[in-house]
mmCIF file of the N, C-alpha and C atoms, coordinates in Angstrom:
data_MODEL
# 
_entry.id   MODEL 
# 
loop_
_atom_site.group_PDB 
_atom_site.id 
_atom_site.type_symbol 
_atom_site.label_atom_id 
_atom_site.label_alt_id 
_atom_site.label_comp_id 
_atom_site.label_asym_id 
_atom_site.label_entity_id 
_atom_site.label_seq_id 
_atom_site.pdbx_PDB_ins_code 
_atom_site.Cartn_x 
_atom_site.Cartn_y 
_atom_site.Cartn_z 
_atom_site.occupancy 
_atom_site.B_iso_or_equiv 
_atom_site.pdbx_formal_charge 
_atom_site.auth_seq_id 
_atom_site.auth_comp_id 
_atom_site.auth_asym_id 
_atom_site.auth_atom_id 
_atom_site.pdbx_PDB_model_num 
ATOM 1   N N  . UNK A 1 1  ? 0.856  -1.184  0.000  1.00 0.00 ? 1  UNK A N  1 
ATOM 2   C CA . UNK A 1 1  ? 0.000  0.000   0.000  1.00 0.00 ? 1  UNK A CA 1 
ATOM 3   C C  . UNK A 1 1  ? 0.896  1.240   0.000  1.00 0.00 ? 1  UNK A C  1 
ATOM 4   N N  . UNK A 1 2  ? 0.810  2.050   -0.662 1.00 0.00 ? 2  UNK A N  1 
ATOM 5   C CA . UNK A 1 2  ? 2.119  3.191   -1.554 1.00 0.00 ? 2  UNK A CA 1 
ATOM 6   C C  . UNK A 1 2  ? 1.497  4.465   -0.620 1.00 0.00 ? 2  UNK A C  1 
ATOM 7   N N  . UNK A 1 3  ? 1.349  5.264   0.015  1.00 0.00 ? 3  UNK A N  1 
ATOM 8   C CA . UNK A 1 3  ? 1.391  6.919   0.373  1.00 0.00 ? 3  UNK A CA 1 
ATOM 9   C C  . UNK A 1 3  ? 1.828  7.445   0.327  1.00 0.00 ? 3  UNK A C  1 
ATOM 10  N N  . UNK A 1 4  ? 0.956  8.221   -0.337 1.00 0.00 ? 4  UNK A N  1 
ATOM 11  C CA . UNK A 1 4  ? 0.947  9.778   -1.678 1.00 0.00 ? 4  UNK A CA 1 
ATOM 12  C C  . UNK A 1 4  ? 3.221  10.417  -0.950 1.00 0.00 ? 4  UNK A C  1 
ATOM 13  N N  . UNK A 1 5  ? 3.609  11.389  -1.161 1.00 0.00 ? 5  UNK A N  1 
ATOM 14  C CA . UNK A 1 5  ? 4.416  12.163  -0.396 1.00 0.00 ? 5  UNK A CA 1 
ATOM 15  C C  . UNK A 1 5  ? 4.014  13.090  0.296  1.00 0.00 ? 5  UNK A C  1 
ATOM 16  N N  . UNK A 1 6  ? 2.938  13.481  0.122  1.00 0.00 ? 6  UNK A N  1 
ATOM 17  C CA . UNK A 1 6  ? 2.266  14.365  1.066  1.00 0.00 ? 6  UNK A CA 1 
ATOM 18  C C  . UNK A 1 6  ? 2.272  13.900  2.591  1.00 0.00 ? 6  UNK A C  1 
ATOM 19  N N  . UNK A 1 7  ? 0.762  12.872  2.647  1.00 0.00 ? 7  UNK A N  1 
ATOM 20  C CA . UNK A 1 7  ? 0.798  11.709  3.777  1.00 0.00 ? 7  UNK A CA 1 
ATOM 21  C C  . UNK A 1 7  ? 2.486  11.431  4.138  1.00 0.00 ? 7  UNK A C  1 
ATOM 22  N N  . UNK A 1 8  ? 3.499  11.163  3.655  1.00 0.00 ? 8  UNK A N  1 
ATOM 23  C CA . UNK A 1 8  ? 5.026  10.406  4.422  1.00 0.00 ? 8  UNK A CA 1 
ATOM 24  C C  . UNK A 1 8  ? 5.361  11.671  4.897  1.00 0.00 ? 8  UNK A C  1 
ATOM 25  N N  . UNK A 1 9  ? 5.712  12.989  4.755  1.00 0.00 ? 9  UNK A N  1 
ATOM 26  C CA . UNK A 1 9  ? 5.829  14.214  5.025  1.00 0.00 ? 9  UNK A CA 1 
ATOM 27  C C  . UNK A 1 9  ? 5.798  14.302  6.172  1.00 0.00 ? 9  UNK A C  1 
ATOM 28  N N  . UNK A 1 10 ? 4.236  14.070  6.084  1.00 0.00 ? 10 UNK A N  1 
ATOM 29  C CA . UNK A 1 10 ? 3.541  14.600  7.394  1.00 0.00 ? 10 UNK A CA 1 
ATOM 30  C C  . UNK A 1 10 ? 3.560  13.528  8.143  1.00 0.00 ? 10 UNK A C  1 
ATOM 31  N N  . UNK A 1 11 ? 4.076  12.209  8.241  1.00 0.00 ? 11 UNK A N  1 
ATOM 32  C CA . UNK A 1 11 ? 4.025  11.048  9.021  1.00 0.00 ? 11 UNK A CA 1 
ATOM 33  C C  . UNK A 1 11 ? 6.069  10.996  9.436  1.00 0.00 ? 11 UNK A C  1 
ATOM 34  N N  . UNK A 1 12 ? 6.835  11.956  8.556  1.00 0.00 ? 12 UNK A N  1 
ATOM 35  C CA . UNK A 1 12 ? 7.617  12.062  9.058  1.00 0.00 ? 12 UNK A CA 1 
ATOM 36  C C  . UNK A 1 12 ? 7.891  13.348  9.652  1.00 0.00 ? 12 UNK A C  1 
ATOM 37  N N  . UNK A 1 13 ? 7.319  13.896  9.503  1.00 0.00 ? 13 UNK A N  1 
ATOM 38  C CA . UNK A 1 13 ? 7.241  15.421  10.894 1.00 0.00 ? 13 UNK A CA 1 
ATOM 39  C C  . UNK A 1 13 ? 6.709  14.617  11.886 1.00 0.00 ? 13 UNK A C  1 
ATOM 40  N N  . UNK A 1 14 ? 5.604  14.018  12.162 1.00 0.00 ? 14 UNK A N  1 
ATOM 41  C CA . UNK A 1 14 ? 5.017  13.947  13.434 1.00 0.00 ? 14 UNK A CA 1 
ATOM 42  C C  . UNK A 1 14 ? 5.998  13.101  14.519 1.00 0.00 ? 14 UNK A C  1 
ATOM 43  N N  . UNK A 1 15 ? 6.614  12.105  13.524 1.00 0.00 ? 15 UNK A N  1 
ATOM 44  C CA . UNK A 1 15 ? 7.885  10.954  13.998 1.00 0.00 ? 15 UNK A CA 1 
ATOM 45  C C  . UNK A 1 15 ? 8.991  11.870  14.614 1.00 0.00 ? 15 UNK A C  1 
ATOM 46  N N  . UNK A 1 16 ? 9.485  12.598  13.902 1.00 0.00 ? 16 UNK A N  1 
ATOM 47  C CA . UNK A 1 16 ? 10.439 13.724  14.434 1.00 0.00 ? 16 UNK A CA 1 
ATOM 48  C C  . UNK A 1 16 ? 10.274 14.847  15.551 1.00 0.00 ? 16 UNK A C  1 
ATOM 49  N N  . UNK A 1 17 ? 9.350  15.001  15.459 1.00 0.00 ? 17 UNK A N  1 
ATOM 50  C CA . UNK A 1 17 ? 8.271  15.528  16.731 1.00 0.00 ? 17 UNK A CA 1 
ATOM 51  C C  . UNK A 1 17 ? 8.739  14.447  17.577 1.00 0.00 ? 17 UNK A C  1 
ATOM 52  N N  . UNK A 1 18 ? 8.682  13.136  17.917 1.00 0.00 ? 18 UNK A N  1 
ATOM 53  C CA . UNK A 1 18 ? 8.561  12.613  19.159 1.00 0.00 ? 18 UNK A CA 1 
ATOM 54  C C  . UNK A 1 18 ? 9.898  12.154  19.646 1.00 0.00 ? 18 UNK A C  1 
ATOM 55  N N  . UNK A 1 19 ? 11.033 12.857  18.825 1.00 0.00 ? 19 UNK A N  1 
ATOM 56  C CA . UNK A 1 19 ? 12.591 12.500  19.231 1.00 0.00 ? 19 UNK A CA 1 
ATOM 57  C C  . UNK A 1 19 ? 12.606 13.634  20.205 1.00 0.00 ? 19 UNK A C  1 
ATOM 58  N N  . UNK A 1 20 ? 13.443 12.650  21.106 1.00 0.00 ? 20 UNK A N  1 
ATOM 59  C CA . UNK A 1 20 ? 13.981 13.669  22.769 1.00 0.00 ? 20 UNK A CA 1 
ATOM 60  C C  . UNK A 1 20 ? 15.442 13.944  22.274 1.00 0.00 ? 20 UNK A C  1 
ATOM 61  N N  . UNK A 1 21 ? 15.801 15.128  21.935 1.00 0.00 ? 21 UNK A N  1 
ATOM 62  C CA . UNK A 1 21 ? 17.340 15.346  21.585 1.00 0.00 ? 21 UNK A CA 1 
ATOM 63  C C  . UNK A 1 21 ? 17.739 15.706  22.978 1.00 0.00 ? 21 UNK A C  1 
ATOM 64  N N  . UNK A 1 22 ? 19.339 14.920  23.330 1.00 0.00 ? 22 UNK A N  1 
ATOM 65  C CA . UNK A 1 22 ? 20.002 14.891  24.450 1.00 0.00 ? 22 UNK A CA 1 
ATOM 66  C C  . UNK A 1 22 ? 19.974 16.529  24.749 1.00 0.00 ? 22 UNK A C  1 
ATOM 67  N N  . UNK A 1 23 ? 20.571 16.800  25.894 1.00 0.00 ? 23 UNK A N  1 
ATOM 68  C CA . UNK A 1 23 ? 20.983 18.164  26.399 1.00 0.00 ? 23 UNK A CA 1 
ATOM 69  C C  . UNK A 1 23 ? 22.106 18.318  25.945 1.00 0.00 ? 23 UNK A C  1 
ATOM 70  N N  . UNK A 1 24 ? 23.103 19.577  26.100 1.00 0.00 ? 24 UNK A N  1 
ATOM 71  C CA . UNK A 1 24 ? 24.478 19.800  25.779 1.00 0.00 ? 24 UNK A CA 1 
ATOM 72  C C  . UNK A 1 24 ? 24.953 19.338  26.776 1.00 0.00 ? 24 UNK A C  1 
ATOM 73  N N  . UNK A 1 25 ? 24.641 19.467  28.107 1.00 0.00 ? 25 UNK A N  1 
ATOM 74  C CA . UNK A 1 25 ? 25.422 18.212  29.066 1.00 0.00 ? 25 UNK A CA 1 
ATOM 75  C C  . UNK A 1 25 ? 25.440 16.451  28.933 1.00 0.00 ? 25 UNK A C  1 
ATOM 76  N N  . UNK A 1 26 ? 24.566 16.154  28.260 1.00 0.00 ? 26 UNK A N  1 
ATOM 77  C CA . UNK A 1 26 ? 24.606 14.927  28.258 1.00 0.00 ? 26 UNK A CA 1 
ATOM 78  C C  . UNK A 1 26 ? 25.519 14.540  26.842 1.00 0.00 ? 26 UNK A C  1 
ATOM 79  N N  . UNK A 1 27 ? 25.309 15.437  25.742 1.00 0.00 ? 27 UNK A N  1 
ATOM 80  C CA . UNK A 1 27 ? 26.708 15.449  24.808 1.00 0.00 ? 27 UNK A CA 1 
ATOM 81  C C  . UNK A 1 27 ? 27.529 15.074  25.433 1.00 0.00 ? 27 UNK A C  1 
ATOM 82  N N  . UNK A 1 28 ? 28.155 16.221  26.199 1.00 0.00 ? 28 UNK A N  1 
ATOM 83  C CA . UNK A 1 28 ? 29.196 16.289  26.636 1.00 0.00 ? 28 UNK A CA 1 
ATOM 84  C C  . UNK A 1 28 ? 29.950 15.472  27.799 1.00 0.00 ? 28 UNK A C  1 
ATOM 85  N N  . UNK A 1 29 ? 29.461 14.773  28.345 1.00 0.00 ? 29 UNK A N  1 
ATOM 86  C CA . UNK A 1 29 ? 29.192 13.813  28.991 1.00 0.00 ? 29 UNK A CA 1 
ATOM 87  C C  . UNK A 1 29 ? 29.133 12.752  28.205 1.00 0.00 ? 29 UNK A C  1 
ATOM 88  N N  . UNK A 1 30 ? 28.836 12.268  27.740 1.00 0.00 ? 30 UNK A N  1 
ATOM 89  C CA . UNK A 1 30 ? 29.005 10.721  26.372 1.00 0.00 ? 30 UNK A CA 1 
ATOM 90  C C  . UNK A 1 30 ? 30.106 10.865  25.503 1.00 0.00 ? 30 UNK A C  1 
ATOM 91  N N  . UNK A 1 31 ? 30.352 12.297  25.019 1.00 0.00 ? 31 UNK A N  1 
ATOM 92  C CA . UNK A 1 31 ? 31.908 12.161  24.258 1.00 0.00 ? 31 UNK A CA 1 
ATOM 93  C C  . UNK A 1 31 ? 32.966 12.199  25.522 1.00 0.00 ? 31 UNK A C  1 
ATOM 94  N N  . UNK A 1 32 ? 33.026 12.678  26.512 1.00 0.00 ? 32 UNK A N  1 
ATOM 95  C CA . UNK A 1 32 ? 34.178 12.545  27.583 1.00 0.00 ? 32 UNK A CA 1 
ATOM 96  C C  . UNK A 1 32 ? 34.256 11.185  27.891 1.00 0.00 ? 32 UNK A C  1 
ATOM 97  N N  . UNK A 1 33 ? 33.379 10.272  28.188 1.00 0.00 ? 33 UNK A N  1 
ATOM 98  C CA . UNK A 1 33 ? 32.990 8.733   28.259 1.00 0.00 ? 33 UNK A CA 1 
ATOM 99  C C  . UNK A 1 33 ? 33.698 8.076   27.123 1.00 0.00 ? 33 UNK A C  1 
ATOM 100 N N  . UNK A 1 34 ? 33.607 8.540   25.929 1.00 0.00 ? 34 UNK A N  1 
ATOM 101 C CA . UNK A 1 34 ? 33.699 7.264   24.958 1.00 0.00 ? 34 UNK A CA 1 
ATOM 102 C C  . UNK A 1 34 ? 35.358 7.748   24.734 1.00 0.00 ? 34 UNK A C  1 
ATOM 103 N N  . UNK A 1 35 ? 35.637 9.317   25.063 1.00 0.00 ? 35 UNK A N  1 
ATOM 104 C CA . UNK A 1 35 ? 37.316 9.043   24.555 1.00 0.00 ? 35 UNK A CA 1 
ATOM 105 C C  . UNK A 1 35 ? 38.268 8.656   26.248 1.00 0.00 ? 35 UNK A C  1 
ATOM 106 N N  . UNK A 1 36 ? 37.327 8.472   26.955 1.00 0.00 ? 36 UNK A N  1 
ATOM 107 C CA . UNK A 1 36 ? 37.864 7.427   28.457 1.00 0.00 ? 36 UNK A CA 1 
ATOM 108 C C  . UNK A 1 36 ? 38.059 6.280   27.809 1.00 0.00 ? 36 UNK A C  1 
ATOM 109 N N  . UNK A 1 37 ? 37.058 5.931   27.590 1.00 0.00 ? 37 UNK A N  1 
ATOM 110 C CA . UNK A 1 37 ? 37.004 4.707   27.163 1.00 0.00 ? 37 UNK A CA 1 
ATOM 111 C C  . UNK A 1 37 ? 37.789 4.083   25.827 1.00 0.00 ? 37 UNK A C  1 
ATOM 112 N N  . UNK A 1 38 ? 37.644 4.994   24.930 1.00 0.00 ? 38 UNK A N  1 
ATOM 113 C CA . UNK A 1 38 ? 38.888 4.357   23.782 1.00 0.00 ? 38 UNK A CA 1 
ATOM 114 C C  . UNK A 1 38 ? 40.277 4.682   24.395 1.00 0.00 ? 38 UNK A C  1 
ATOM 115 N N  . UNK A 1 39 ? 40.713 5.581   25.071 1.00 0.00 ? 39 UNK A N  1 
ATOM 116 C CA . UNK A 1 39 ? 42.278 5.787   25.664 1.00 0.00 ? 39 UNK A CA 1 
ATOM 117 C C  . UNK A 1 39 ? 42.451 4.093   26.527 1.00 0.00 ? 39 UNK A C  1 
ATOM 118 N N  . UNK A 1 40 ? 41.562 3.859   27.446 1.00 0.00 ? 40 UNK A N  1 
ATOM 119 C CA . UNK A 1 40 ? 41.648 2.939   28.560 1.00 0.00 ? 40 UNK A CA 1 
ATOM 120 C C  . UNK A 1 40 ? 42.083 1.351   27.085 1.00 0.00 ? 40 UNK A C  1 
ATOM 121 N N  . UNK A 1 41 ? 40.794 1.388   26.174 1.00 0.00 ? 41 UNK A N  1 
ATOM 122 C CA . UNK A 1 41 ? 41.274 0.798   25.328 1.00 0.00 ? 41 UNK A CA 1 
ATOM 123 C C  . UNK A 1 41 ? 42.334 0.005   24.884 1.00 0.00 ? 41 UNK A C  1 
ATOM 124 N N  . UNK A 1 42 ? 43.229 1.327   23.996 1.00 0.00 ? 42 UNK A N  1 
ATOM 125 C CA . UNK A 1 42 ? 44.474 1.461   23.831 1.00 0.00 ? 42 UNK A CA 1 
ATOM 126 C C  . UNK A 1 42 ? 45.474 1.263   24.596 1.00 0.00 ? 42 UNK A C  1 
ATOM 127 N N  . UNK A 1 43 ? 45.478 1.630   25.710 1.00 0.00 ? 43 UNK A N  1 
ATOM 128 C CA . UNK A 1 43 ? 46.110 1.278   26.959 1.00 0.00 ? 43 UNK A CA 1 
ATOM 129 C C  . UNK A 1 43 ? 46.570 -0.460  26.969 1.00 0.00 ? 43 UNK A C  1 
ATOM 130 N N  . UNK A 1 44 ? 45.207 -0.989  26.912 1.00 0.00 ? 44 UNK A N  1 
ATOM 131 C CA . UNK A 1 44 ? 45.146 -2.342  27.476 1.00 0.00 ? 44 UNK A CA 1 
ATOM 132 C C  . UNK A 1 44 ? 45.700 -2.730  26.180 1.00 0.00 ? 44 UNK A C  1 
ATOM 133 N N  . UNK A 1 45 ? 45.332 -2.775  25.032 1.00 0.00 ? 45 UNK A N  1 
ATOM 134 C CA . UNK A 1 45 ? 45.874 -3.473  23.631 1.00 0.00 ? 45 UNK A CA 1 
ATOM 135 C C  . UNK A 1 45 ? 47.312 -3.665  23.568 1.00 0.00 ? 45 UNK A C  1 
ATOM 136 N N  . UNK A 1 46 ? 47.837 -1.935  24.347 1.00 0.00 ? 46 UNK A N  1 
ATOM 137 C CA . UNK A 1 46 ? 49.636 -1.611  23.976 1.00 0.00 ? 46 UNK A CA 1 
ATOM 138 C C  . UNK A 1 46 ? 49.753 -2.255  25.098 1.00 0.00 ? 46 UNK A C  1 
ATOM 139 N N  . UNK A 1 47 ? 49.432 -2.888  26.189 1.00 0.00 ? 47 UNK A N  1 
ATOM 140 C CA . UNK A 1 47 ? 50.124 -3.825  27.135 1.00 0.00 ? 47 UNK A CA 1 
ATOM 141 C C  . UNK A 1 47 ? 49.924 -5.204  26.792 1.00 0.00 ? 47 UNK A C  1 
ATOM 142 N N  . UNK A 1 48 ? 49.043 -5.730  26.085 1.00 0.00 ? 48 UNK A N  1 
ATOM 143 C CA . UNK A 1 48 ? 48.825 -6.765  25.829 1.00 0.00 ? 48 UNK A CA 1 
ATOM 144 C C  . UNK A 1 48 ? 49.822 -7.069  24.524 1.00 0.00 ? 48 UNK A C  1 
ATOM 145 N N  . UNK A 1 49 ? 50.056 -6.327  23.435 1.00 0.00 ? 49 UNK A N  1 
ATOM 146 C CA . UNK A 1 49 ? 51.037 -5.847  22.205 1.00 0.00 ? 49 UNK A CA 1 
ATOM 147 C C  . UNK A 1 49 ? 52.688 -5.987  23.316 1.00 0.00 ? 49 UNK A C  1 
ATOM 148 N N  . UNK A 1 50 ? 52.469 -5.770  23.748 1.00 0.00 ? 50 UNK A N  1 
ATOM 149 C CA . UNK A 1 50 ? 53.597 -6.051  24.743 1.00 0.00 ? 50 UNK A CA 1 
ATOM 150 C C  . UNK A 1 50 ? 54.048 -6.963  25.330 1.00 0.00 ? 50 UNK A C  1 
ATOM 151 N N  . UNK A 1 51 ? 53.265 -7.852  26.041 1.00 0.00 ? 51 UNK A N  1 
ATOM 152 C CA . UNK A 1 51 ? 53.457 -9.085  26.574 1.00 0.00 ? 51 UNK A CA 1 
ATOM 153 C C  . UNK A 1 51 ? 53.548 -10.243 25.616 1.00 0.00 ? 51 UNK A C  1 
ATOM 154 N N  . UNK A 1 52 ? 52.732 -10.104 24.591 1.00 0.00 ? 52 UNK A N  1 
ATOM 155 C CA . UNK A 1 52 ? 53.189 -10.810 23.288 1.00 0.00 ? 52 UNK A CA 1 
ATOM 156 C C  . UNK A 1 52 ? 54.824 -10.888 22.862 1.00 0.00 ? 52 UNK A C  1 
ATOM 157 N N  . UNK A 1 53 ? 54.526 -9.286  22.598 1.00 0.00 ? 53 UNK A N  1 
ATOM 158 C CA . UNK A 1 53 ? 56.072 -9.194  21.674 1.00 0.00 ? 53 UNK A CA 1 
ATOM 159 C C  . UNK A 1 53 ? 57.320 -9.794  23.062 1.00 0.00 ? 53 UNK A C  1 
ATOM 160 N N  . UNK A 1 54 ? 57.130 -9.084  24.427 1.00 0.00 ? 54 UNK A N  1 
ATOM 161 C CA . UNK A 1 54 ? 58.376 -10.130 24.709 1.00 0.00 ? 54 UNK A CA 1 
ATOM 162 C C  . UNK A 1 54 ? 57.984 -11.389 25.036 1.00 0.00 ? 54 UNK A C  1 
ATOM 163 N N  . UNK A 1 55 ? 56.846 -11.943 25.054 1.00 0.00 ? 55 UNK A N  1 
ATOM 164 C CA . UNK A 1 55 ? 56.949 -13.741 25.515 1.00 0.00 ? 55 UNK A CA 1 
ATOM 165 C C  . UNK A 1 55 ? 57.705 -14.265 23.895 1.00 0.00 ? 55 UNK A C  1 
ATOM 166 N N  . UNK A 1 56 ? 56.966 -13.543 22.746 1.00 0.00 ? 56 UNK A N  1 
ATOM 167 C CA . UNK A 1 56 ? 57.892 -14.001 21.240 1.00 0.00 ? 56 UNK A CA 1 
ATOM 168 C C  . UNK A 1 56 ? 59.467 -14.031 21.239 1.00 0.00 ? 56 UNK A C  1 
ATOM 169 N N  . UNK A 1 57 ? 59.903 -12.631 21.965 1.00 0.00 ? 57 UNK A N  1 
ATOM 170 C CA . UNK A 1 57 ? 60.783 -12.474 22.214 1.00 0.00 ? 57 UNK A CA 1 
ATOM 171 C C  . UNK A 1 57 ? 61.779 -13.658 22.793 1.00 0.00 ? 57 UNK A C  1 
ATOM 172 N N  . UNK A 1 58 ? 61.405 -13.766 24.073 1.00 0.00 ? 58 UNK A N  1 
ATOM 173 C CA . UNK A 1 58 ? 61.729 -15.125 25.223 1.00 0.00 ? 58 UNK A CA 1 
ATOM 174 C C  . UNK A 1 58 ? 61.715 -16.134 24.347 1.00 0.00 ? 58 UNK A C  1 
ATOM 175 N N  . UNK A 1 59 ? 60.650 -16.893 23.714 1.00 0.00 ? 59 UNK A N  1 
ATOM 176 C CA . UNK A 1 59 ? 60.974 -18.010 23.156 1.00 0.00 ? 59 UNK A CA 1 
ATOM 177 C C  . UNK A 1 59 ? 61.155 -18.245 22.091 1.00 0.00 ? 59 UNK A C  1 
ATOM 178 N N  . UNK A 1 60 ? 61.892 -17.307 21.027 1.00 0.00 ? 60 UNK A N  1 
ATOM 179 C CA . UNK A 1 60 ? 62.560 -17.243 19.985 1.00 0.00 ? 60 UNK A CA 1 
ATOM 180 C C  . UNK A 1 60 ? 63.781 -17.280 20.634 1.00 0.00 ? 60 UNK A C  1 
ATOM 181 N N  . UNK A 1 61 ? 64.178 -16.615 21.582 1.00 0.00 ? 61 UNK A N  1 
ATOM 182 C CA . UNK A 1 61 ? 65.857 -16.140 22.272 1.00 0.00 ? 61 UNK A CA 1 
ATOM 183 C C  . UNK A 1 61 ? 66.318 -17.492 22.992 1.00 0.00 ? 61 UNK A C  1 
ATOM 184 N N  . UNK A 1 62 ? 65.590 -17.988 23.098 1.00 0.00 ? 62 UNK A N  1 
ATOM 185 C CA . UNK A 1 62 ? 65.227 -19.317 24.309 1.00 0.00 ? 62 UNK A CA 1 
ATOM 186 C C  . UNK A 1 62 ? 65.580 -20.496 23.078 1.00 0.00 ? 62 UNK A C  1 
ATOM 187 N N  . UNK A 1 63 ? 65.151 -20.834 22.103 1.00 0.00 ? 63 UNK A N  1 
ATOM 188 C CA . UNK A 1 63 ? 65.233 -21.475 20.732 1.00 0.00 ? 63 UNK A CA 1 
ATOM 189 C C  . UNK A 1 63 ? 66.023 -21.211 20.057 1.00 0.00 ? 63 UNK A C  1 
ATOM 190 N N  . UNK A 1 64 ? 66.337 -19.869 19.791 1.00 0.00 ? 64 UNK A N  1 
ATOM 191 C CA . UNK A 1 64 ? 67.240 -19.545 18.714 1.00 0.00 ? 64 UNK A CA 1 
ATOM 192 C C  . UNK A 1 64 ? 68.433 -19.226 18.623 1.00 0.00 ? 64 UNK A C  1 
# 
């Protein structure tokens, strides 16, 4: 069942009407969060990138 563009228009205004856009504190607050959270990330990867490279280290040196 196809409606006109008129009818979707107006069925997408009313839809948009019922979005709650965050506050500027709560922005700001979710981007401070997510670049915590990707640093903490990174953190853990470059220690883990680490313990790799010297256990490779150890038992290549250990073998070789």
């Amino acid at each position: 069942m196809a409606t006109n563009p008129i009818q979707f228009v107006n069925q997408v205004r009313s839809e948009v009407a019922k979005v709650v856009w965050p506050t500027r504190r709560e922005v700001l607050l979710t981007t401070v969060m997510v670049f915590i959270m990707a640093a903490l990330t990174a953190v853990f990867f470059a220690l883990v990138d680490l313990a790799i490279r010297g256990g490779l280290q150890a038992l290549l040196g250990f073998f070789g």
